[in-house]
C-alpha positions in Angstrom: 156.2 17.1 239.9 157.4 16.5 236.7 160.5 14.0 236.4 163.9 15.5 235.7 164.0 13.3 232.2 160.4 14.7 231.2 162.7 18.2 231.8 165.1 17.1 229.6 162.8 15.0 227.2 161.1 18.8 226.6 164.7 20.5 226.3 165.1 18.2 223.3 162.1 19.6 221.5 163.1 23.1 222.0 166.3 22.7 220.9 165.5 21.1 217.8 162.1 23.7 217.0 159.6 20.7 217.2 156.4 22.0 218.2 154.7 20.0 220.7 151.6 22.4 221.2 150.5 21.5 217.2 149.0 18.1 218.0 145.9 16.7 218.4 146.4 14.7 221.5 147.4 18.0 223.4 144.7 19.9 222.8 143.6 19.6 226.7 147.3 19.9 227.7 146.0 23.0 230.1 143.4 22.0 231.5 144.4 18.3 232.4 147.6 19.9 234.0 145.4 21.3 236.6 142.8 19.1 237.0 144.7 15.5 236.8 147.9 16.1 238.4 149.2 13.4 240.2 150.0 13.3 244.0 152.8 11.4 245.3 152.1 8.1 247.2 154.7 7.3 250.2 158.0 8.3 250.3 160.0 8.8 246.3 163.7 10.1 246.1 165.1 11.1 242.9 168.9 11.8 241.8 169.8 13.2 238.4 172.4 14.6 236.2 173.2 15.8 233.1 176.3 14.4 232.9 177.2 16.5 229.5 175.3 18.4 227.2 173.8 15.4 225.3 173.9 12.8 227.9 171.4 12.9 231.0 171.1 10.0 234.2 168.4 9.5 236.6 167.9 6.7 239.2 165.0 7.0 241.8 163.9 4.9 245.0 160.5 4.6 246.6 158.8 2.7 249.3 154.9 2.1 249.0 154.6 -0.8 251.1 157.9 -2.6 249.0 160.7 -1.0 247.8 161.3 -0.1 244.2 162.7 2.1 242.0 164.2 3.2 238.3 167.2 3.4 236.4 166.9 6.1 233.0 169.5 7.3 230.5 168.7 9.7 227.8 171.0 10.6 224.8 170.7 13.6 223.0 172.5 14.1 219.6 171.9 17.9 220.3 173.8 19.5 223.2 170.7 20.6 225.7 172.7 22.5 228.4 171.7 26.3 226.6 168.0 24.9 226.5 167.4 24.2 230.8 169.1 24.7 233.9 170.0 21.1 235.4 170.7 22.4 239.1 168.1 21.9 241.3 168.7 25.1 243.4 169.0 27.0 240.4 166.1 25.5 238.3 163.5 28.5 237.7 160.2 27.0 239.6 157.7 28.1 237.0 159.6 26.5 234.1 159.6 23.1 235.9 156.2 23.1 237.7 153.5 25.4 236.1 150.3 24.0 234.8 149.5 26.4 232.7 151.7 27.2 229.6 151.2 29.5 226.9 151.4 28.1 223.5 154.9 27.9 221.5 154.8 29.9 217.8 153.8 28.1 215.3 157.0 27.9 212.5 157.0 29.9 209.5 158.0 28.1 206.3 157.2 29.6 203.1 157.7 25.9 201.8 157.6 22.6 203.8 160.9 21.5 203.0 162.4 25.4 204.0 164.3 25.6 207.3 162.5 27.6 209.9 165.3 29.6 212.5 165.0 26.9 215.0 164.9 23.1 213.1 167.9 21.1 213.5 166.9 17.7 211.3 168.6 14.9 211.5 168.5 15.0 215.3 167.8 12.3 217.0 167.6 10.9 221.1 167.3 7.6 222.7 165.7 7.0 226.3 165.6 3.7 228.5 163.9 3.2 231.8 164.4 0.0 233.6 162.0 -0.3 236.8 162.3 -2.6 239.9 162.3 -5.1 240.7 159.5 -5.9 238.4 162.1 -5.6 235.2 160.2 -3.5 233.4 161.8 -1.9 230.3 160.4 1.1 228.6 162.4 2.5 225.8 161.8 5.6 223.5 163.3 6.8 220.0 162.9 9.9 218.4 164.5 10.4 215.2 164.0 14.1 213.2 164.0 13.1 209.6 163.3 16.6 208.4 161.9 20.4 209.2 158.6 18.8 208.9 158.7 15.3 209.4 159.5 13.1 212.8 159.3 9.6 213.8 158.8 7.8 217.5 159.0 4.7 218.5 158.0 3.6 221.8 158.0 -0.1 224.0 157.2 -1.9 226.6 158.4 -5.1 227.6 157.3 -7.0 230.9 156.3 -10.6 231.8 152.7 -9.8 232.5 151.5 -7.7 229.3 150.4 -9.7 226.5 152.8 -10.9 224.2 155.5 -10.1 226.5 155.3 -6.4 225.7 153.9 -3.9 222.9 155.3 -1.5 221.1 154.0 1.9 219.2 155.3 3.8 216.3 154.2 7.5 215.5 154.9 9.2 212.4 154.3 13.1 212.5 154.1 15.5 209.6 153.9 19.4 211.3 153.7 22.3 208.4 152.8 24.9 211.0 149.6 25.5 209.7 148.3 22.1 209.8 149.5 18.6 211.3 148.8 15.2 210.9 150.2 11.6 212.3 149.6 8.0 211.7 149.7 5.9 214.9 150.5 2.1 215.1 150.1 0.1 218.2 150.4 -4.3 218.5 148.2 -3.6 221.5 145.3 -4.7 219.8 146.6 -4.3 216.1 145.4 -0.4 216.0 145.9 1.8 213.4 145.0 5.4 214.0 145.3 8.5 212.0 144.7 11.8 213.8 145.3 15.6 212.7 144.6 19.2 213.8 144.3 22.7 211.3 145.2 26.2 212.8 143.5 29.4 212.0 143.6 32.9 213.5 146.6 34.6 215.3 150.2 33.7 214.4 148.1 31.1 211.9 147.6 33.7 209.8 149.9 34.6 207.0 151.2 38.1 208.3 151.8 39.4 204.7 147.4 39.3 204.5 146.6 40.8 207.7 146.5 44.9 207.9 148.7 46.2 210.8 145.8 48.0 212.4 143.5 45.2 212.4 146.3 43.2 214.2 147.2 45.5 216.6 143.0 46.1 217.4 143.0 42.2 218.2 145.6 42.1 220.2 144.0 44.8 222.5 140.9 42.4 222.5 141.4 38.6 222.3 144.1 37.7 220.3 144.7 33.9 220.0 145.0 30.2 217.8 141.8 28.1 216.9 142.9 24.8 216.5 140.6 22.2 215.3 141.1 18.4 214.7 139.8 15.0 214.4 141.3 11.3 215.3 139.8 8.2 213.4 141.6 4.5 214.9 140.7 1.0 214.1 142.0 -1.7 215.9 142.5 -5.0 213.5 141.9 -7.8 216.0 138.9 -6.9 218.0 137.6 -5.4 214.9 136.5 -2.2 216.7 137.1 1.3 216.0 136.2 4.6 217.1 136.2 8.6 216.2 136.6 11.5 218.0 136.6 15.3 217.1 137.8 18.3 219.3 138.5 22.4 219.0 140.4 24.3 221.2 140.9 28.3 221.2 144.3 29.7 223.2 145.7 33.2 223.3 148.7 33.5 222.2 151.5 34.9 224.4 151.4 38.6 222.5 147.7 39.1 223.6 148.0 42.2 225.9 144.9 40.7 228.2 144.2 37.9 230.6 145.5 34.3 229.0 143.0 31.8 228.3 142.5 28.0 227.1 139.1 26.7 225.8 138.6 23.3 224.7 135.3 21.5 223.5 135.9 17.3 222.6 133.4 15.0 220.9 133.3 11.4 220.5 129.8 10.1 218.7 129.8 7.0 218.7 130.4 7.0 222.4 128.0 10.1 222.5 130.3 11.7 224.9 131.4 14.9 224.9 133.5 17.5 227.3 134.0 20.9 227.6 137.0 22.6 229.4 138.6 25.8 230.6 141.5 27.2 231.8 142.4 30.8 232.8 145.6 32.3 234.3 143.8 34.8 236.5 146.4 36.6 237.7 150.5 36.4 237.9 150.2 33.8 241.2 146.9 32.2 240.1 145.4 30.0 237.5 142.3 28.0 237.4 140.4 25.6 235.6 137.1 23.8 235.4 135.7 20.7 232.8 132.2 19.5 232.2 131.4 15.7 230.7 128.0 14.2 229.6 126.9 11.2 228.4 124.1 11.8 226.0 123.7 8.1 226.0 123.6 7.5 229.7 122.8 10.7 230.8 126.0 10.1 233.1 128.3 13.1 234.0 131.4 14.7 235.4 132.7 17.5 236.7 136.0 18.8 237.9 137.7 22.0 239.1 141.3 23.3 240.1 143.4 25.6 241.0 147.1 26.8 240.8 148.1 28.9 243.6 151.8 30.5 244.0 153.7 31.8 246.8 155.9 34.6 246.3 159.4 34.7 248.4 160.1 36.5 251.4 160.7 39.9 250.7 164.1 41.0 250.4 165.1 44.3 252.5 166.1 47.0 250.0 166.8 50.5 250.6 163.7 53.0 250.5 164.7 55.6 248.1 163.1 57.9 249.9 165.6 57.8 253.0 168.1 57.3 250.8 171.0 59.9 251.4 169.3 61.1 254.7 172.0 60.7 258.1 170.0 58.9 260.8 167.9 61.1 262.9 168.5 61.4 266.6 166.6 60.7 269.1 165.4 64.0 270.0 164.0 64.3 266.7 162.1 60.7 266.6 160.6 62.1 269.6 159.2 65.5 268.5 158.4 63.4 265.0 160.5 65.5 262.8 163.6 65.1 260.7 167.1 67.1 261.9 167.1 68.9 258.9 163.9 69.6 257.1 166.3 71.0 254.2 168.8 69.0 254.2 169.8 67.8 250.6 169.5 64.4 249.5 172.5 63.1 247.4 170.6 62.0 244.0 173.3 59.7 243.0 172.3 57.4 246.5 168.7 57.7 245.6 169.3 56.4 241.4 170.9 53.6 243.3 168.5 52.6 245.5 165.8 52.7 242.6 168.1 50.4 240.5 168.3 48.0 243.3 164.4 48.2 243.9 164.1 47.3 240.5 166.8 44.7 240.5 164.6 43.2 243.1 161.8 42.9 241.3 163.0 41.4 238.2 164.7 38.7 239.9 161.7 37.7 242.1 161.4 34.0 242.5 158.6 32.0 243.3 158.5 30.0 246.5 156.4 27.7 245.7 152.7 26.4 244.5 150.1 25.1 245.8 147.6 22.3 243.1 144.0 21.5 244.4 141.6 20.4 242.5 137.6 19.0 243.3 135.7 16.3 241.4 132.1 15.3 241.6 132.6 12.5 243.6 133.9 15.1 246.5 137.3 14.0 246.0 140.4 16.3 246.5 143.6 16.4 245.4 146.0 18.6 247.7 149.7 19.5 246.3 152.3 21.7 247.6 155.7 21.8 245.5 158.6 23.9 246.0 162.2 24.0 246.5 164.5 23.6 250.0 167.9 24.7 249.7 168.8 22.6 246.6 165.8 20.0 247.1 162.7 19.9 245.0 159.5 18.6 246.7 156.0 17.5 246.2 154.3 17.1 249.3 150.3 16.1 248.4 147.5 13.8 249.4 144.3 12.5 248.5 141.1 13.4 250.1 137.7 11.8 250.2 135.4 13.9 252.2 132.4 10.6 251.7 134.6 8.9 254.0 134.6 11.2 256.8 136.1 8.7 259.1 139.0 8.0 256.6 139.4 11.0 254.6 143.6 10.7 253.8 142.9 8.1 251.4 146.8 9.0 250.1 149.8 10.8 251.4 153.5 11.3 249.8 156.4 13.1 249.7 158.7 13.4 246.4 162.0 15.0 247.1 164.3 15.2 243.6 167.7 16.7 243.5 169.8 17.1 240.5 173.0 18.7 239.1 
């Protein structure tokens, strides 16, 4: 399940128009959510709070053979409460647990340096994580410098990394139509540089593009190719590597069944991996990837699913016995209705139609179930959902080569938060 501050962390983004989707390194967002989500591992509670619209706690306790935990504060220069819903019971499921996601607009600025609806620069938020009782610190700044530019820096301090700790700082530079960032890392001294171009669907300047011919793809597949490349270099073991990748997504307007295709290459590794991810149906997504090793002839293959329950149905009035008095019991018998003219009051029937719509727009999910299969028969079984105001994650690990063992992992992640 994904952590309360990850909610937040994401909140921050939208609030301040940075586009997370126009990035390299989440090309294979989609497919990764359903093929590599994580299971819990013994027993994890999780209390959290957004104490005010720019400030946000979270402290969480586990037991996996020990006991440990986390402490986490977050600090938002820009209020967050419009951009999620903190309460736990009140938390839409989808927004908090679905895999897949369709991809946010790209911004539209006539010039770089032009305001799109939704930038606020100058924002800025701070994070802090303290884990034991290893004392762990991870820390996390984000500062907005303008519509198009944003900086992070990220560390890590413990006893038993190198150093004491390391440290990364990412610069971003997001147009819209194209983005780039320069990575720096002490791990290793690397230096990276990584960037992806958009073409096709909302890429496209709107002013160039008949109305017709938009509307025509939009019946067929109408969607973002986004393509990119990552070159990094790492100054102290003197080795480097290059990787190049392409990925084509509908976009949310597309009037047919949302999709997610991505194809990755790294030659000097001579690896490469295809993936794909399709949201079959409103309760239903799936995914499958393909790796190969040209060198090794090696490969790997995955495949998942994202399965969700609707709720109980709620009892609402049937509009066609709406207005109708009960029948007796003479008339259940002979199968017929007292009155086979009586008139039904239309105002009662309206009523129960609203209400049978009302239903249907506020249906909630119950839940979904996460599997997924690798090629070394492994499973991963989730099942995440909400009990009265609790959020859980119930999953486990399965190896069906050890027949004898086959619950190689079991957990149970119960987070609440107001």
């Amino acid at each position: 399940m994904r952590e309360f501050m990850d909610y937040v962390h994401n909140a921050f983004y939208e609030a301040t128009g940075w586009n997370r989707d126009n990035s390299y390194a989440a090309l294979n967002a989609t497919p990764d959510a359903l093929l590599d989500f994580q299971t819990p591992l013994g027993l994890r509670l999780t209390l959290s709070s957004l104490a005010s619209p720019n400030f946000a706690t979270s402290y969480q306790l586990g037991s996996v053979g020990v006991v440990d935990g986390s402490i986490s504060y977050l600090f938002s220069s820009v209020p967050l409460r419009l951009h999620l819903t903190p309460q736990s019971e009140r938390v839409p499921l989808p927004e908090l647990l679905r895999s897949y996601r369709p991809l946010a607009p790209l911004p539209r600025r006539e010039k770089p340096s032009w305001l799109a609806p939704q930038d606020k620069p100058d924002s800025s938020l701070l994070y802090g994580r303290l884990y034991l009782p290893q004392s762990l610190l991870e820390a996390l700044f984000v500062k907005r410098i303008s519509p198009t530019t944003q900086v992070q820096f990220s560390a890590v301090s413990a006893k038993h990394l190198r150093g004491g700790g390391t440290a990364v700082a990412l610069a971003q530079y997001d147009v819209g139509k194209y983005e780039l960032e320069g990575l720096m890392s002490t791990d290793g001294g690397l230096l990276g540089l990584r960037g992806v171009y958009n073409s096709g669907g909302d890429a496209q300047d709107p002013s160039k593009v008949p109305e017709t011919t938009e509307s025509a793809e939009r019946e067929r597949v109408y969607g973002r190719f986004s393509t990119g490349a990552e070159i990094y270099y790492g100054t102290l073991n003197k080795s480097g590597g290059v990787s190049l990748g392409t990925r084509f997504a509908t976009l949310p307007s597309h009037k047919g069944t949302p999709l997610s295709a991505t194809l990755t290459l790294n030659p000097l590794m001579g690896n490469f991996a295809a993936s794909y991810a399709v949201m079959a149906g409103k309760h239903c997504s799936l995914a499958t990837r393909y790796e190969f090793n040209v060198f090794s002839y090696e490969s790997a293959w995955a495949v998942g699913m994202e399965l969700w329950r609707k709720p109980v149905a709620r009892l609402v009035p049937d509009k066609e016995t709406v207005g109708r008095p009960p029948r007796s019991f003479q008339a259940k018998l002979e199968w017929r209705l007292d009155d086979p003219e009586l008139v039904v009051d239309p105002a009662a029937v309206l009523e129960a139609d609203k209400l049978q719509k009302g239903a249907e727009e506020k249906e909630e999910y119950a839940g979904v179930l996460k599997a997924r299969l690798d090629q070394n028969m492994r499973i991963g079984v989730l099942w995440q959902g909400r009990f009265q105001a609790l959020l859980f994650s119930l999953g486990s690990g399965i190896d069906l080569r050890r027949l004898d063992k086959p619950f190689r992992t079991l957990g149970l992640e119960i987070q609440f938060s107001s």
